[in-house]
N, C-alpha and C positions, 0 to 999 in steps of 0.2 A: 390045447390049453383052454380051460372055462373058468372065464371072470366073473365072477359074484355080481350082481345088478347094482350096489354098493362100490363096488371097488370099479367098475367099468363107469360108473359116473367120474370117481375121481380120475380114472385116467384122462375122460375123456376133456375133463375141466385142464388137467395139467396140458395137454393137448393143443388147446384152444390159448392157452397162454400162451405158447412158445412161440405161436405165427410171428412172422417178423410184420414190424407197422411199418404200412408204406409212408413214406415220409413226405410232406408236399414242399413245394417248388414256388415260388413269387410269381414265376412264368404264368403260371396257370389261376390266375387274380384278374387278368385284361384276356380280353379276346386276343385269338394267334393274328389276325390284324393290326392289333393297335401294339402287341407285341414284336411283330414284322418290323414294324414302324418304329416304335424307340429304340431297336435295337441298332436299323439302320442308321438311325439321325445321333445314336451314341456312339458307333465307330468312328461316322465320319466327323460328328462334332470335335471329339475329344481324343481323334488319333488310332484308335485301336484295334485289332483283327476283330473278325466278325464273332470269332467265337467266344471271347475274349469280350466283346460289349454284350451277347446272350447271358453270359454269368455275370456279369455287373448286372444289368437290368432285372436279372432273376433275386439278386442277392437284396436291390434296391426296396422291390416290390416286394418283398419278405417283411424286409426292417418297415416299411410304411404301414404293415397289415399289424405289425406288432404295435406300433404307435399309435394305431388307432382303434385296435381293440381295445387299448392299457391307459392309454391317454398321458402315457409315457413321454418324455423328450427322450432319444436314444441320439447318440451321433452316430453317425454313416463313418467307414475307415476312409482314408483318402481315395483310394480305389474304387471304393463302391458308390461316394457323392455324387460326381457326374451320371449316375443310375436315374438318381432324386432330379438332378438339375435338369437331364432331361424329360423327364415323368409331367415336371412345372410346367418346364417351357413349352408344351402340348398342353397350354392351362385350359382349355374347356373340354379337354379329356380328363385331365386331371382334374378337376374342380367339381365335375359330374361324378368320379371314382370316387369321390372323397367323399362328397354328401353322400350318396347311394349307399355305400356300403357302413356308413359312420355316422352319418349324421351333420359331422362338422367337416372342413377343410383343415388338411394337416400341413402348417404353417412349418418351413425351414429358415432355421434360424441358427447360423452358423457358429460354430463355439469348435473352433480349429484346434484349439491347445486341449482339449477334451482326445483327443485322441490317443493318447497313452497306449499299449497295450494291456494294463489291467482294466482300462476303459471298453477295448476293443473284445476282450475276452467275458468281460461282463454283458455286453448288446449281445452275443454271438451264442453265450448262454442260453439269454431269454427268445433269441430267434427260434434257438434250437427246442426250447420247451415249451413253444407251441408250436411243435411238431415239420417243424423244415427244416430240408436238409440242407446244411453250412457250408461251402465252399470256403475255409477256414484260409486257403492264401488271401481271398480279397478282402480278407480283417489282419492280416498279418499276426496269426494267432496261430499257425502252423509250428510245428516245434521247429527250433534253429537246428540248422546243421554244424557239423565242426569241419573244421579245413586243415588239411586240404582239398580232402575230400566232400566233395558238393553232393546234396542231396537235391536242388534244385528248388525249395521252398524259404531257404533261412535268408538270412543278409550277407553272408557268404557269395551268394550267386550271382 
């Protein structure tokens, strides 16, 4: 089969649309050291398996890069705060990421009752359209399940 020089451009433009965008990660914002590190000081601070403070830390590190490209307040879900609180409490890691990358320090200022779920699916939004990928349980933005049968994400579980 012979494509016309015309019509082999268009294919090749539709082509190039279709690749999938990789999508990026908060993880990948701090060196895999300093990443090492809050993930360990976030298990053990706040309780949690190791795998389980990796995706909080990632989820944190996301939401702080949107704050501060945007100059946004966003709140954190309750799941993903202790992300931030430990990010802080390594303040001259933290405070050096902040300027570096921003310019300013991005100050947390807690507003608990903000956490709604139409609140939760609005931050998770704007995480996601500047192109990272959302671990949608640690916003509890995950669609519910129905019971009796569990899906493992709703409030059923």
């Amino acid at each position: 089969m012979h494509i016309s020089s015309d019509r082999r451009e268009d294919f090749e433009l539709t082509v190039a649309t279709e690749r999938p965008v990789a999508l990026r990660h908060g993880k990948d914002l701090v060196s895999p050291e300093l990443f090492e590190r809050l993930t360990e000081f976030c298990a053990e601070e706040y309780g949690h398996e190791r795998s389980a403070a990796e995706r909080i830390m990632s989820e944190a590190l996301a939401l702080l890069d949107v704050m501060g490209q945007t100059g946004e307040g966003l709140s954190p879900s309750q799941v993903v705060d202790p992300g931030w609180h430990t990010f802080i409490l390594h303040s001259p890691e933290y405070t050096e990421w902040c300027q570096r990358r921003y310019g300013h320090y991005i100050h947390h200022a807690p507003k608990s009752r903000y956490r709604d779920r139409a609140t939760m699916v609005d931050v998770v939004a704007k995480i996601r359209a500047h192109g990272y990928a959302v671990d949608e349980r640690l916003w509890g933005t995950k669609a519910d399940c129905n019971q009796p049968t569990c899906c493992g994400d709703g409030p059923c579980c």
